[in-house]
PDB file of N, H, CA, C and O in Angstrom:
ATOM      1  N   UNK A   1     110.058 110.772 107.024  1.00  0.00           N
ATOM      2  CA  UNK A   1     109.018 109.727 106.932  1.00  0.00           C
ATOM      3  C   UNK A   1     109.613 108.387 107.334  1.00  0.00           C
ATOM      4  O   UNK A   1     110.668 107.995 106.837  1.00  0.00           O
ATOM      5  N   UNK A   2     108.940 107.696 108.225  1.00  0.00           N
ATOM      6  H   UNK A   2     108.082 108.015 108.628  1.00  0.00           H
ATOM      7  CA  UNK A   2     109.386 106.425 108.574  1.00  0.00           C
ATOM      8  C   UNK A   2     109.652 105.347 107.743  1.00  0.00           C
ATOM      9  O   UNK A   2     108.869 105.192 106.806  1.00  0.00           O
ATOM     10  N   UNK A   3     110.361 104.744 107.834  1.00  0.00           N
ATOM     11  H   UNK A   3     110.997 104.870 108.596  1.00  0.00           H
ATOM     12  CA  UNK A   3     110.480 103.493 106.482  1.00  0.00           C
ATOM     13  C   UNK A   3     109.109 102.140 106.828  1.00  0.00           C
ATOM     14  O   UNK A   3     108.893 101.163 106.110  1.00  0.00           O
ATOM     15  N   UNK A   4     108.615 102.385 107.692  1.00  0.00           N
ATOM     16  H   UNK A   4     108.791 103.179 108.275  1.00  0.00           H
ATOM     17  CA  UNK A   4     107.320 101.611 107.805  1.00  0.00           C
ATOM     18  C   UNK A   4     106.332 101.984 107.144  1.00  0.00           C
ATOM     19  O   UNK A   4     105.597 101.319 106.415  1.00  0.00           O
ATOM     20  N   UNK A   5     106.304 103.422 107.484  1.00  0.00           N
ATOM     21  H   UNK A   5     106.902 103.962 108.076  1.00  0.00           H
ATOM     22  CA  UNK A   5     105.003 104.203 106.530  1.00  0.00           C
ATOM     23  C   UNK A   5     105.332 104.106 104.967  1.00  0.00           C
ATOM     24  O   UNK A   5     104.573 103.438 104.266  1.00  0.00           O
ATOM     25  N   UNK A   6     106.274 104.653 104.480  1.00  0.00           N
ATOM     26  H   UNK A   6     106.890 105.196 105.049  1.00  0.00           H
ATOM     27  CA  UNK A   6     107.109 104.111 103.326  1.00  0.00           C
ATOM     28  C   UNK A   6     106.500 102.866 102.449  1.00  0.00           C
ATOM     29  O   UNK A   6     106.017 102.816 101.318  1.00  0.00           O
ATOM     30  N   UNK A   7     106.771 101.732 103.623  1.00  0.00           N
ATOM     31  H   UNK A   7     107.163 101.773 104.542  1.00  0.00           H
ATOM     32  CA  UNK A   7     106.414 100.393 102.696  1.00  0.00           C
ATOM     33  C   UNK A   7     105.173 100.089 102.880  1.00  0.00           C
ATOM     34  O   UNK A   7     104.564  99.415 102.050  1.00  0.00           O
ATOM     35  N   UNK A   8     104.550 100.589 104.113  1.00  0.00           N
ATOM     36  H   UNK A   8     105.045 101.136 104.788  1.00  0.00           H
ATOM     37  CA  UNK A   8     103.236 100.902 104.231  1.00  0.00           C
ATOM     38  C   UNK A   8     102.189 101.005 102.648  1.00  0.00           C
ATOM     39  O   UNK A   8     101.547 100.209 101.963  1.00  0.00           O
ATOM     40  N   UNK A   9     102.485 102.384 102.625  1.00  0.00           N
ATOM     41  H   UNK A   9     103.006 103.030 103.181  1.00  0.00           H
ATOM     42  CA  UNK A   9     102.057 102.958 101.920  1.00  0.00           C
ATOM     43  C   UNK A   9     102.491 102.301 100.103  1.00  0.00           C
ATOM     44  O   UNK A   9     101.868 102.842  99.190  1.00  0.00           O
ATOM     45  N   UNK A  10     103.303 101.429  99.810  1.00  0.00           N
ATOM     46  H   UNK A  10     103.809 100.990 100.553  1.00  0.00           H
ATOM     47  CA  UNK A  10     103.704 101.432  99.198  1.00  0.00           C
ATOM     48  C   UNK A  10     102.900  99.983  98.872  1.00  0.00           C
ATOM     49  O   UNK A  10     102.194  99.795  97.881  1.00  0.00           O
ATOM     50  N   UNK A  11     103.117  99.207  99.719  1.00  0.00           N
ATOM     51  H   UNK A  11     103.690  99.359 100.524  1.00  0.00           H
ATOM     52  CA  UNK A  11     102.185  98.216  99.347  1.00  0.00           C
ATOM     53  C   UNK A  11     100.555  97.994  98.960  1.00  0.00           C
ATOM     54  O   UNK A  11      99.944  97.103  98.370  1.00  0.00           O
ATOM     55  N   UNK A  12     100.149  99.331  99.630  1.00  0.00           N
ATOM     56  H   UNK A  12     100.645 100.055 100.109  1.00  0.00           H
ATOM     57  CA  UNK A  12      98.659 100.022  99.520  1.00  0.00           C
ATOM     58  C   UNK A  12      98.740 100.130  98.322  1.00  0.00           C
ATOM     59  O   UNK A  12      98.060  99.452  97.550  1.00  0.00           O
ATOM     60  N   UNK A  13      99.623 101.037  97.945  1.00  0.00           N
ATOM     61  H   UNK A  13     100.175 101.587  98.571  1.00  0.00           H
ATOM     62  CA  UNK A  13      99.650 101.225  96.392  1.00  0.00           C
ATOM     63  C   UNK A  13      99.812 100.254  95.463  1.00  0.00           C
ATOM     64  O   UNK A  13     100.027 100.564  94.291  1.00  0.00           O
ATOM     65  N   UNK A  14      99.735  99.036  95.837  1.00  0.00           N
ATOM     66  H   UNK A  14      99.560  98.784  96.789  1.00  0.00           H
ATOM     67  CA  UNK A  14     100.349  97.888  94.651  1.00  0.00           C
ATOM     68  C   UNK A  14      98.792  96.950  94.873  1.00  0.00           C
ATOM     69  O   UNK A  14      98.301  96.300  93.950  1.00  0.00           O
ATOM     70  N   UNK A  15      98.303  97.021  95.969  1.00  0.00           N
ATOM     71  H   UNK A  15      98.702  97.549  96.719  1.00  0.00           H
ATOM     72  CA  UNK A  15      97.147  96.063  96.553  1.00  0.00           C
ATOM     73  C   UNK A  15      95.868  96.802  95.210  1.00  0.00           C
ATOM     74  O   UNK A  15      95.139  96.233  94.398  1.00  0.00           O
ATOM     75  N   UNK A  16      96.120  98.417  95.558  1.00  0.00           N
ATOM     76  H   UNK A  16      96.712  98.880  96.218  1.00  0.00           H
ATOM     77  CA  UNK A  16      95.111  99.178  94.581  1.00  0.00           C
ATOM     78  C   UNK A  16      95.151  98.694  93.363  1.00  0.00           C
ATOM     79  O   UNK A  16      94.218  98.242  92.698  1.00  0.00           O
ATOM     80  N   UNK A  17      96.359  98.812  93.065  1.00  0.00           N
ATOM     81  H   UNK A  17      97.117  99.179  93.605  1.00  0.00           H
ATOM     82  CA  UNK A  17      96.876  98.833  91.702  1.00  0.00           C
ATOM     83  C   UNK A  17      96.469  97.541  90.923  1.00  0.00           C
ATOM     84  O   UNK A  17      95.883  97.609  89.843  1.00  0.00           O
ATOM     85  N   UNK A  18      96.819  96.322  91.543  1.00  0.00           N
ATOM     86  H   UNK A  18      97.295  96.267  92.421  1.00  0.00           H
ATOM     87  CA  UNK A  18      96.220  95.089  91.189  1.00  0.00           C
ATOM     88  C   UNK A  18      94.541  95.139  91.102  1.00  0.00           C
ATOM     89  O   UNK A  18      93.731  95.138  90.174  1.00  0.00           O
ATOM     90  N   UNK A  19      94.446  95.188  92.712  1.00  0.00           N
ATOM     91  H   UNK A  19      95.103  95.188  93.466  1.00  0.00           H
ATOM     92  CA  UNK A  19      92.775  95.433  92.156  1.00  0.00           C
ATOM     93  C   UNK A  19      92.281  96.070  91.326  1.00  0.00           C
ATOM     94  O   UNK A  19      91.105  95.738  91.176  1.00  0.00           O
ATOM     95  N   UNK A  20      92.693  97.111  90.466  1.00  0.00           N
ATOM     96  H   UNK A  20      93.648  97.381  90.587  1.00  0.00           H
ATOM     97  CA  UNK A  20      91.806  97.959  89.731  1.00  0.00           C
ATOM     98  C   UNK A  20      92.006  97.841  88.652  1.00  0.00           C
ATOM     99  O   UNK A  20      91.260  98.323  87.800  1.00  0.00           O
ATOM    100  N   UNK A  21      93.455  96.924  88.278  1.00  0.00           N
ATOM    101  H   UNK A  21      94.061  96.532  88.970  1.00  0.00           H
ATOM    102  CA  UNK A  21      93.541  96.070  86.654  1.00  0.00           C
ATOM    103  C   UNK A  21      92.890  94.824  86.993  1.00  0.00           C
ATOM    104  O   UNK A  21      92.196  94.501  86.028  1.00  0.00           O
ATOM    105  N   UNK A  22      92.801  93.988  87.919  1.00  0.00           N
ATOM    106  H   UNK A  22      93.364  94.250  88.702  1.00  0.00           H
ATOM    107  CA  UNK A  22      91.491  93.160  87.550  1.00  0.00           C
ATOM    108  C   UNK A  22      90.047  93.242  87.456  1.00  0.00           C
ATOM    109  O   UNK A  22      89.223  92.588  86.818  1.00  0.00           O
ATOM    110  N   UNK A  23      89.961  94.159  88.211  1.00  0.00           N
ATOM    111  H   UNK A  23      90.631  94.691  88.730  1.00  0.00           H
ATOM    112  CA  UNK A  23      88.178  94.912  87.877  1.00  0.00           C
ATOM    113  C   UNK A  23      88.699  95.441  86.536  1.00  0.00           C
ATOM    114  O   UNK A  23      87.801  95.107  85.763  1.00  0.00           O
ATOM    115  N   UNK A  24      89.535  96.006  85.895  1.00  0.00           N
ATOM    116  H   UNK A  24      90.264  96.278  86.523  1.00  0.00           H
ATOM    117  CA  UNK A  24      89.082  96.431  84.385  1.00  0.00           C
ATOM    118  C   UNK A  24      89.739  95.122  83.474  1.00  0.00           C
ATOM    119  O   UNK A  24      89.597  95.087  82.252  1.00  0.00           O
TER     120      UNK A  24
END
């Protein structure tokens, strides 16, 4: 796996993550 997709993906996961503790 590329280290782009990696942080890619990794930042997706933190963007979600925030958003969905401030909606709750």
């Amino acid at each position: 796996m590329p280290l782009s997709l990696a942080s890619i993906s990794h930042v997706l996961e933190a963007i979600l993550g925030e958003s969905l503790a401030l909606r709750v």
